[in-house]
C-alpha positions as CSV (number, residue, x, y, z in Angstrom):
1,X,-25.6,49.0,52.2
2,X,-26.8,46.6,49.0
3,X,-24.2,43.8,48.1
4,X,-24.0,43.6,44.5
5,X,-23.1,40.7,42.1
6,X,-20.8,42.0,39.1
7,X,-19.8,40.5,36.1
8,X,-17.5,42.1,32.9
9,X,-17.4,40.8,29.7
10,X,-15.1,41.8,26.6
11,X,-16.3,41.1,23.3
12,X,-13.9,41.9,19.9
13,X,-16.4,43.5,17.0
14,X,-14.4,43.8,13.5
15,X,-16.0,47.6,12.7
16,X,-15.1,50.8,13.7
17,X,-15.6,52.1,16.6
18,X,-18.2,54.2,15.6
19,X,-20.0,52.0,13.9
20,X,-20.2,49.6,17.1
21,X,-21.3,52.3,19.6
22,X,-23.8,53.7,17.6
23,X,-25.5,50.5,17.5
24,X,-25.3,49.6,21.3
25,X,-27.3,53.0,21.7
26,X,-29.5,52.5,19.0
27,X,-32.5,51.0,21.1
28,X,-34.9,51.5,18.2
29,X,-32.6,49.3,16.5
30,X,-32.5,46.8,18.7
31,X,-36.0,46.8,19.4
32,X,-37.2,46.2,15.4
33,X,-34.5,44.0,15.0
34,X,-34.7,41.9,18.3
35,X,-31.3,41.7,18.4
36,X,-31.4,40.1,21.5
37,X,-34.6,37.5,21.6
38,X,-34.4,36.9,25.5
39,X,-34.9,40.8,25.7
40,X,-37.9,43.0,25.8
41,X,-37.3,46.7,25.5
42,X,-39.9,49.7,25.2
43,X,-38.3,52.9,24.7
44,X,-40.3,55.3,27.0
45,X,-38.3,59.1,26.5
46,X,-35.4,60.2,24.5
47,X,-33.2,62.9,25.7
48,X,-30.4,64.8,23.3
49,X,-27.7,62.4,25.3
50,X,-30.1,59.5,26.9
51,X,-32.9,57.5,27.1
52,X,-35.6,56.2,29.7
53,X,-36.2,52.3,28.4
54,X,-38.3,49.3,30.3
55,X,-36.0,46.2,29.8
56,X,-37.5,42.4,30.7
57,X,-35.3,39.8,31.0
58,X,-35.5,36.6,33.0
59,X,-32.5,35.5,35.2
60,X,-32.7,32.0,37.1
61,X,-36.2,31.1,35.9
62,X,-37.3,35.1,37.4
63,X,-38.9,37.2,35.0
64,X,-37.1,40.7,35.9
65,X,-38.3,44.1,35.1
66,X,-36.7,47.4,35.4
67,X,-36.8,50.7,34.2
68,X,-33.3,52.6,33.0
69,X,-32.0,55.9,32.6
70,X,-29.5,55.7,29.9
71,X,-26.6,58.4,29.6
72,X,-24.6,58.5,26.5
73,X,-21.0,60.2,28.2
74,X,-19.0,63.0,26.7
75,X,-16.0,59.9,26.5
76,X,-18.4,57.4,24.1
77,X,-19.5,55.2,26.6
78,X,-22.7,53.9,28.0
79,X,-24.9,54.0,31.3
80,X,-27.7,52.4,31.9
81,X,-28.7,52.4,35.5
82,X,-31.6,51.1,37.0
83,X,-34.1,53.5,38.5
84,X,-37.2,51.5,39.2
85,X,-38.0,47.6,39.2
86,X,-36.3,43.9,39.9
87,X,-32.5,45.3,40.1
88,X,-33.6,49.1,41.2
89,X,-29.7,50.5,41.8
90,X,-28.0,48.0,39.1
91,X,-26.4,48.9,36.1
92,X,-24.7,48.2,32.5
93,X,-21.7,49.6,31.5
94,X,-20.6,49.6,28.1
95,X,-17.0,51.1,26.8
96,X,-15.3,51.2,23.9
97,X,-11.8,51.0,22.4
98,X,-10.6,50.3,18.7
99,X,-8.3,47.2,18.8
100,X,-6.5,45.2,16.4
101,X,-7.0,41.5,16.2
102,X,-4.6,39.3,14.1
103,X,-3.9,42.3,12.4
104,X,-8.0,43.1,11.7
105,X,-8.9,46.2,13.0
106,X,-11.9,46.8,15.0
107,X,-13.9,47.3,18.3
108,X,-13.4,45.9,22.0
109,X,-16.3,46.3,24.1
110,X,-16.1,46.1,27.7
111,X,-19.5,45.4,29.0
112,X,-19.9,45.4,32.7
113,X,-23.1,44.6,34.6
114,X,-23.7,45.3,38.3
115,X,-26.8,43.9,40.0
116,X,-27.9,43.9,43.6
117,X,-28.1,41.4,45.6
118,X,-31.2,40.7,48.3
119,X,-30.2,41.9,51.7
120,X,-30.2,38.4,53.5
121,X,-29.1,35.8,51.2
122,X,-27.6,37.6,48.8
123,X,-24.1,36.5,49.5
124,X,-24.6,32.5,49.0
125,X,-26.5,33.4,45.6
126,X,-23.6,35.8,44.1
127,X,-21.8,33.1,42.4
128,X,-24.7,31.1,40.9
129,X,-26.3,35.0,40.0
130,X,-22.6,35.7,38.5
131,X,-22.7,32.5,36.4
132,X,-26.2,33.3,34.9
133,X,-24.9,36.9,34.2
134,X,-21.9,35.9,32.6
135,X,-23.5,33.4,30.1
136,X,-26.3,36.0,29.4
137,X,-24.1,38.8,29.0
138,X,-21.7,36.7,26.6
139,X,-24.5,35.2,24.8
140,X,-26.2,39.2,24.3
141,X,-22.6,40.9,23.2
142,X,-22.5,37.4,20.5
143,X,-25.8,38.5,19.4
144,X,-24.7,42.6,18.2
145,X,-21.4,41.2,16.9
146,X,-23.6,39.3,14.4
147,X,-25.9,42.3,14.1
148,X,-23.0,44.2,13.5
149,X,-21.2,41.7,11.6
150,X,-23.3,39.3,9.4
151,X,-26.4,41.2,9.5
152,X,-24.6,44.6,8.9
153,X,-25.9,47.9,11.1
154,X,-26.0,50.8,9.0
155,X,-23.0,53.1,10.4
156,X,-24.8,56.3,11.9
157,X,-23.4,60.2,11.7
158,X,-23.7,60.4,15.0
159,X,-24.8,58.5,18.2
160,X,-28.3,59.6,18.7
161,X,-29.9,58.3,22.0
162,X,-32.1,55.5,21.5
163,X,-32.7,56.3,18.0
């Protein structure tokens, strides 16, 4: 049974909610954009409610590499899990809620990621693994507030999968 390290992150956006989770799905976006420079994506298959994407990422100096299937839920949120690669039975979970802020409406986003740990010394690396996580994670969600933000993402009909 895989040990897994797991961090969660909440990030305030000041747009609607619909607005904010259309753009977390929008991988296209993301990609021509490079919203997030310490990421690579390459969107491989869309699906009427998912994706299949390659994300690259390095964590403690490793350059990582995994392949996600991403479900789009009937609730709004947002699954990626990892099917193939460096964290093969990880995921991201994104969810969404509209919340007020000093009297600002907008978005909270509660972005959890879940990532295995190797079998044998996988316990005495969680918290340094954790640590990395969490400043990557915080550091990513600051990077699509300012897309959402500064830059401005053009509000979408509907949440289309990687599109």
């Amino acid at each position: 049974m895989p040990r897994f390290a797991e961090v969660t992150h909440r990030q305030w956006i000041a747009a609607p909610i619909e607005t904010v989770r259309a753009q977390f799905a929008d991988l296209d976006h993301h990609i021509r954009r490079n919203v997030h420079p310490k990421l690579r994506f390459e969107l491989l298959r869309r699906r009427p409610r998912g994706a299949r994407f390659v994300q690259e990422v390095r964590l403690l100096g490793i350059r990582q590499r995994d392949v996600f299937e991403r479900s789009l839920e009937p609730d709004g949120s947002i699954e990626d899990r990892s099917v193939e690669g460096f964290n093969r039975g990880g995921s991201l979970s994104f969810r969404f809620a509209p919340a007020s802020v000093a009297g600002r409406d907008g978005t909270e986003v509660d972005i959890t990621v879940r990532l295995p740990l190797p079998p044998v010394i996988g316990a005495l690396l969680r918290p340094l693994l954790e640590a990395q996580i969490r400043k990557e994670v915080r550091a990513a969600a600051l990077e699509d507030k300012q897309d959402i933000e500064g830059i401005g993402y053009p509000a979408a009909p509907a949440v289309r999968a990687g599109a």
